[in-house]
C-alpha positions in Angstrom: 135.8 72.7 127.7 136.4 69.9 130.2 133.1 68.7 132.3 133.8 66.0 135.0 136.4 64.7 133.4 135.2 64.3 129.8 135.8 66.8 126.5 132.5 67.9 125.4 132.9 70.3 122.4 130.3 73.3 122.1 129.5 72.1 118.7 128.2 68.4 119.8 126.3 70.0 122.8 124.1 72.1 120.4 123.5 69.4 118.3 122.2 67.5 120.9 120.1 69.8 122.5 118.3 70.8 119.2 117.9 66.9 118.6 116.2 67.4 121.8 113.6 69.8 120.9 113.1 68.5 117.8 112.3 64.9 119.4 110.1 66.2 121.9 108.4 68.0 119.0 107.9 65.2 117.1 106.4 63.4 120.6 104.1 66.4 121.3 102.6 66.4 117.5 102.7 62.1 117.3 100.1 62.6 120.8 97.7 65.2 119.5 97.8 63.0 116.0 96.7 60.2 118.4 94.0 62.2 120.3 92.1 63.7 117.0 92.1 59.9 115.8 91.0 57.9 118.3 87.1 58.3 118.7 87.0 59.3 122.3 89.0 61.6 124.7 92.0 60.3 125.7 92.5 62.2 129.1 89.1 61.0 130.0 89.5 57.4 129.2 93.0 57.7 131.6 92.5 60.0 133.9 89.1 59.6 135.4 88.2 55.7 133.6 91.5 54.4 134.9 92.0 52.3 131.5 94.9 50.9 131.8 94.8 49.0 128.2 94.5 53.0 126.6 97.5 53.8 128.8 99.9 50.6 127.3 98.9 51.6 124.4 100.1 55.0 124.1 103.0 54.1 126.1 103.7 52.0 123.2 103.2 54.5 120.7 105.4 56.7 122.9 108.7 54.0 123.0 107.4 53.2 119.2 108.5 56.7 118.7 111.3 57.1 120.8 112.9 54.3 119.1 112.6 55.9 115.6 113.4 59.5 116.9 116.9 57.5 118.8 117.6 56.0 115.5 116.9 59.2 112.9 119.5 60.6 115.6 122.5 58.3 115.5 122.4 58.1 111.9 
């Protein structure tokens, strides 16, 4: 199949879209892991706290992640 100008086969498209979901399953179970361990309620703290050290924090657990979900993918 050609797409703007560059051979993608239907086999490499699959794989990558169930890498997807299986990523963003891994991000969705890493966050609730995070919510039942810390002490407090995360969406609180965020939301309606404004803590912006809790927020660096799990956006650090989220690219802490990211990195190890890229690399399980690439091999």
């Amino acid at each position: 199949m050609l797409l703007l100008g560059a051979v993608v086969s239907v086999q490499g498209l699959l794989a990558s879209v169930i890498y997807s979901l299986i990523g963003l399953a891994v991000f969705v179970a890493g966050f609730y892991v995070i919510k039942l361990i810390l002490p407090f309620d995360v969406n609180k703290e965020i939301e309606a706290d404004q803590n912006t050290a809790l927020g660096i924090v799990i956006g650090s657990f989220i690219l802490g992640l990211a990195i190890i979900v890229a690399a399980a993918i690439s091999g």
